[in-house]
C-alpha positions in Angstrom: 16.5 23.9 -37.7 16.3 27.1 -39.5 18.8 30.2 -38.4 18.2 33.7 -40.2 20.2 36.7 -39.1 18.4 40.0 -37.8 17.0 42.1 -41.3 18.7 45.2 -39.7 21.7 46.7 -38.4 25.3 44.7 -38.2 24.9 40.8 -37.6 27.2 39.6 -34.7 28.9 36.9 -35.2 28.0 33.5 -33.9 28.9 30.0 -33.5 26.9 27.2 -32.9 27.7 23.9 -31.9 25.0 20.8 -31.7 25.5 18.0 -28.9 23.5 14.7 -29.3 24.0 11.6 -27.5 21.8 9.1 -25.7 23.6 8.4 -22.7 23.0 11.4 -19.8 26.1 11.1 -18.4 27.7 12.0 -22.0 25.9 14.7 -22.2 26.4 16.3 -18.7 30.6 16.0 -19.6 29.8 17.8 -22.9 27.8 20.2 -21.8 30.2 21.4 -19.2 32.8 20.8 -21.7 31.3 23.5 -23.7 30.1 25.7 -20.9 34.1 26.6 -20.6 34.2 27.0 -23.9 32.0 30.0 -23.2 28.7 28.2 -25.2 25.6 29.1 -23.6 21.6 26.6 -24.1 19.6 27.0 -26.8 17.0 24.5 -27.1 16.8 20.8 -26.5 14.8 18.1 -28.2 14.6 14.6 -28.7 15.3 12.8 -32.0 14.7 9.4 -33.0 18.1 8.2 -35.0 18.5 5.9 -37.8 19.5 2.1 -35.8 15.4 2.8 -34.1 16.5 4.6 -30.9 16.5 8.1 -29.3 18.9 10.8 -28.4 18.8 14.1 -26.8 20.1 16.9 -29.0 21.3 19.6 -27.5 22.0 23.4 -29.9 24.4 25.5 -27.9 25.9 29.2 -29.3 28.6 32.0 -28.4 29.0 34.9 -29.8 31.4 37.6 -31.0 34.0 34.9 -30.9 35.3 35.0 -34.8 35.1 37.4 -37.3 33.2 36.2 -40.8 
């Protein structure tokens, strides 16, 4: 994944978080997990891991939560 800020005015600040698993109902209690954390979707894909199976990967952000 590639992340570049906006080439003008004052970058907000943001935080990301990245959730993969391959079990649904893991996902669902993370997701909502970090939905009250005030995280908000991104994108979703699928990636093939290391042992020969597959997870989902979810990329979640929130901003203007820290200052950098």
């Amino acid at each position: 994944m590639i992340l570049e800020r906006p080439a003008v005015g004052r970058p907000v600040p943001v935080e990301y978080k990245l959730l993969a698993t391959s079990r649904t109902s893991t996902m669902q209690k993370e997701l909502n997990e970090a939905g009250r954390e005030g995280f908000q979707f991104v994108v979703m894909a699928v990636a093939e891991t290391a042992f020969g199976g597959s997870e989902v990967v979810v990329v979640l952000r929130r901003a203007g939560h820290r200052e950098w």
